[in-house]
C-alpha positions in Angstrom: -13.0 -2.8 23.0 -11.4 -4.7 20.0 -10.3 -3.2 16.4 -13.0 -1.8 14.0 -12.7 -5.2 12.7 -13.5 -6.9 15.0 -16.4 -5.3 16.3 -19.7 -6.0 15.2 -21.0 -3.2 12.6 -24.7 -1.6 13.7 -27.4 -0.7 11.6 -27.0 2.8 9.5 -28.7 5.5 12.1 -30.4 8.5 10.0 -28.8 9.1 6.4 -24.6 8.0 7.9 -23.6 5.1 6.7 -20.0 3.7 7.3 -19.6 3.6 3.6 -20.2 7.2 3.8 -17.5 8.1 6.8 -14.6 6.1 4.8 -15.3 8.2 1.8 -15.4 11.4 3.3 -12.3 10.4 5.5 -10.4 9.5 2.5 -11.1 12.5 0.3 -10.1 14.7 4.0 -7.3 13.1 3.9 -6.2 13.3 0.5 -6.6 17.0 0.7 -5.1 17.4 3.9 -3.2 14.6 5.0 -2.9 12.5 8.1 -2.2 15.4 10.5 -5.5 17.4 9.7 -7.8 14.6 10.3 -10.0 14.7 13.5 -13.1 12.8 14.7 -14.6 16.7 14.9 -13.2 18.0 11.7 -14.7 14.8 10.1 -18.0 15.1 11.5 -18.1 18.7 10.2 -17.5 17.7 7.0 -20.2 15.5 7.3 -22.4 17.7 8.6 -23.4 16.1 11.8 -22.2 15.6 15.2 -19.5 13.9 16.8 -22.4 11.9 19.0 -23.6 10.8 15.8 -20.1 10.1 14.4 -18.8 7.9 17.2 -22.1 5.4 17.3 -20.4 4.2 13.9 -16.7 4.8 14.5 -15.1 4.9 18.4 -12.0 6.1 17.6 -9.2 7.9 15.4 -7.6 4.8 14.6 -11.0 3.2 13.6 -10.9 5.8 11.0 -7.5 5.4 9.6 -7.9 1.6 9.2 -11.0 1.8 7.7 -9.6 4.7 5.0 -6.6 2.1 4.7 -8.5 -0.5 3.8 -10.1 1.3 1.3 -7.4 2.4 -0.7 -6.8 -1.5 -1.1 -10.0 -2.0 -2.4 -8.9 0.2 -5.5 -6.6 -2.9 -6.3 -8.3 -5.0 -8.9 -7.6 -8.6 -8.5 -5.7 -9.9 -11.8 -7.4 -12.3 -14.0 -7.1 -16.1 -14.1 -4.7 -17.3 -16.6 -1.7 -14.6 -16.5 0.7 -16.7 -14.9 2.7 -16.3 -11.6 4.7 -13.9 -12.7 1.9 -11.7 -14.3 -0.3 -11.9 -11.9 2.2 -10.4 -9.1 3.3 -8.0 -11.6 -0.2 -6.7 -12.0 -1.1 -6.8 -8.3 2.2 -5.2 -6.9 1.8 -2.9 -9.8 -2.4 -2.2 -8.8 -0.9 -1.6 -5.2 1.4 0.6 -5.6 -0.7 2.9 -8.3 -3.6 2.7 -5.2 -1.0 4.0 -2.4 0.6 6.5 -5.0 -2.8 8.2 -5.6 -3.6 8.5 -2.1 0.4 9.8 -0.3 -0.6 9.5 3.1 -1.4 6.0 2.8 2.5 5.7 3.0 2.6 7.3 6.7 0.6 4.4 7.9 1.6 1.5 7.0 3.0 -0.3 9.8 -0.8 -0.4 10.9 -2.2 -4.4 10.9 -3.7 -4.7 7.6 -6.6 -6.8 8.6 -9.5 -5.3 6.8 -11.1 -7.3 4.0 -10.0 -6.2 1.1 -6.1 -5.9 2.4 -6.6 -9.6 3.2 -8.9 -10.7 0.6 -5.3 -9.0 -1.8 -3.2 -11.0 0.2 -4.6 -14.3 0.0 -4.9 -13.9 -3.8 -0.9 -13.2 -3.7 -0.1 -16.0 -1.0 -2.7 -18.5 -3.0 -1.0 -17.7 -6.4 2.7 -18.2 -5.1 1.8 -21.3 -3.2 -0.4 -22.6 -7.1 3.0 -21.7 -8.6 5.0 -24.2 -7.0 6.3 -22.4 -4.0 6.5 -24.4 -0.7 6.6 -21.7 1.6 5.1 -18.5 0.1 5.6 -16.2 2.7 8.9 -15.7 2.9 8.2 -14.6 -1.0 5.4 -12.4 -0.3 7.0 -11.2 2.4 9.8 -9.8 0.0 7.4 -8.5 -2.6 5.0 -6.4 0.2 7.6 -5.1 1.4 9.1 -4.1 -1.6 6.0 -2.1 -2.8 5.7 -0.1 0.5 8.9 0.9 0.9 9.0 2.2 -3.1 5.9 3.9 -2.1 7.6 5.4 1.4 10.3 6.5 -0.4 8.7 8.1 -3.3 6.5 10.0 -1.2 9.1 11.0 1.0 11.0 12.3 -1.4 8.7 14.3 -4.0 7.3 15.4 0.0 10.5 17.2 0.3 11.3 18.6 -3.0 14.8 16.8 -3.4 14.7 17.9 -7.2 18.7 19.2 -6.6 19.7 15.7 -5.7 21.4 15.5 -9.1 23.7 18.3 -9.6 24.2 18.3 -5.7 25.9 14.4 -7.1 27.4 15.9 -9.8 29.5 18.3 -7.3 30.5 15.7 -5.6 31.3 13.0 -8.1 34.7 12.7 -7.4 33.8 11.1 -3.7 30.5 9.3 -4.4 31.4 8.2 -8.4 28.8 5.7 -8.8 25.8 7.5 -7.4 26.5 10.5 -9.7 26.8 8.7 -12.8 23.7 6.4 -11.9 22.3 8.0 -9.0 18.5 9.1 -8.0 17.0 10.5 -11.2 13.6 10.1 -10.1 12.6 7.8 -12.7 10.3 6.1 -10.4 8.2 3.9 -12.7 10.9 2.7 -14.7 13.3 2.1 -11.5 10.1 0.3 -9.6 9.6 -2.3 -13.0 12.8 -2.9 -12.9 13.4 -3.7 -9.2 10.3 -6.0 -9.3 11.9 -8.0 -12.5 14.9 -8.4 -10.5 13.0 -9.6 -7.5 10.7 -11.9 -10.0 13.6 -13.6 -11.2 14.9 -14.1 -8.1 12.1 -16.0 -6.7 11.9 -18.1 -9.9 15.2 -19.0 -9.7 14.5 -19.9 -6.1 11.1 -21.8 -7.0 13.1 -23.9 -9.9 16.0 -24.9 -7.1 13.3 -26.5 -4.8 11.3 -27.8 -7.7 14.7 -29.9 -8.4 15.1 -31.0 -5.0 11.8 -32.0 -4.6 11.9 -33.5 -7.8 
């Protein structure tokens, strides 16, 4: 049977279009999350049948890989001329603002990403690493899509669970964990994920100017 991707699209049947069924499964699942979503619950929000409903999608998982990939397609590609470094920075930023505004984008995504725009992203990142001078980009963006997803897991995970004790619950107990109290979780999330990603930036330059010498 193949992935949604993989199978060949057919012609819109009455007034459902594809483009239609992603939308409506993405605002479903931003109301309800993951756990609510059904084929039938989604055809009754579209007012139609599940007959009608599978001709365009066979499956579930069809559904959630299509809603996946659109949530990618929020992230706008950077502009030509920003440099390496501001060019990832805006990307990984776009990302993570696109998985953010949609939370249970987080619980699934160790699917494949093989829809268009989740490749068409990560060809721009693996193109603008390799333009920058880096031999091998994938062990690089390797390290940077991973870093984005598991800031976004986390995150969600945590505002998900109301943790908002964490830091007096530290306090308590400063004499046995002393450097987490002092500059433990505060839940400065932006500020924390800008700073992580300098970090990793710098890394990778540092990296890219090594081999530059060698090669040199």
């Amino acid at each position: 049977m193949g992935t949604v991707w993989s199978r060949p699209q057919k012609a819109p049947r009455q007034t459902l279009t594809l483009d239609r069924i992603v939308a409506e499964a993405v605002a479903l699942l931003d109301e309800e999350g993951v756990g609510r979503l059904t084929m039938r619950r989604l055809a009754e929000r579209l007012d139609t049948g599940s007959t009608t409903l599978y001709w365009h999608v066979k499956t579930k998982d069809d559904v959630l890989d299509l809603a996946l990939d659109a949530v990618f397609g929020e992230v706008r590609l950077p502009a030509v001329g920003s440099g390496w470094q501001g060019a990832v920075r805006e990307l990984i930023g776009g990302w993570r603002a696109a998985l953010l505004r949609h939370p249970w984008s987080a619980t699934i995504l160790d699917r494949p990403l093989m829809g268009p725009n989740a490749l068409e992203r990560t060809e721009f990142l693996y193109a603008t690493l390799a333009a920058a001078g880096f031999a091998a980009p994938k062990p690089a963006a390797y390290s940077l899509s991973n870093y984005v997803m598991g800031s976004v897991v986390m995150q969600v995970t945590w505002q998900d669970r109301d943790r908002d004790d964490t830091g007096e619950f530290l306090r308590e107990r400063a004499d046995r964990y002393p450097a987490l109290a002092a500059h433990g979780l505060d839940h400065a999330w932006d500020a924390t994920f800008d700073e992580g990603l300098g970090y990793l930036l710098a890394g990778m330059e540092q990296s890219r100017e090594r081999e530059d010498g060698r090669l040199g």
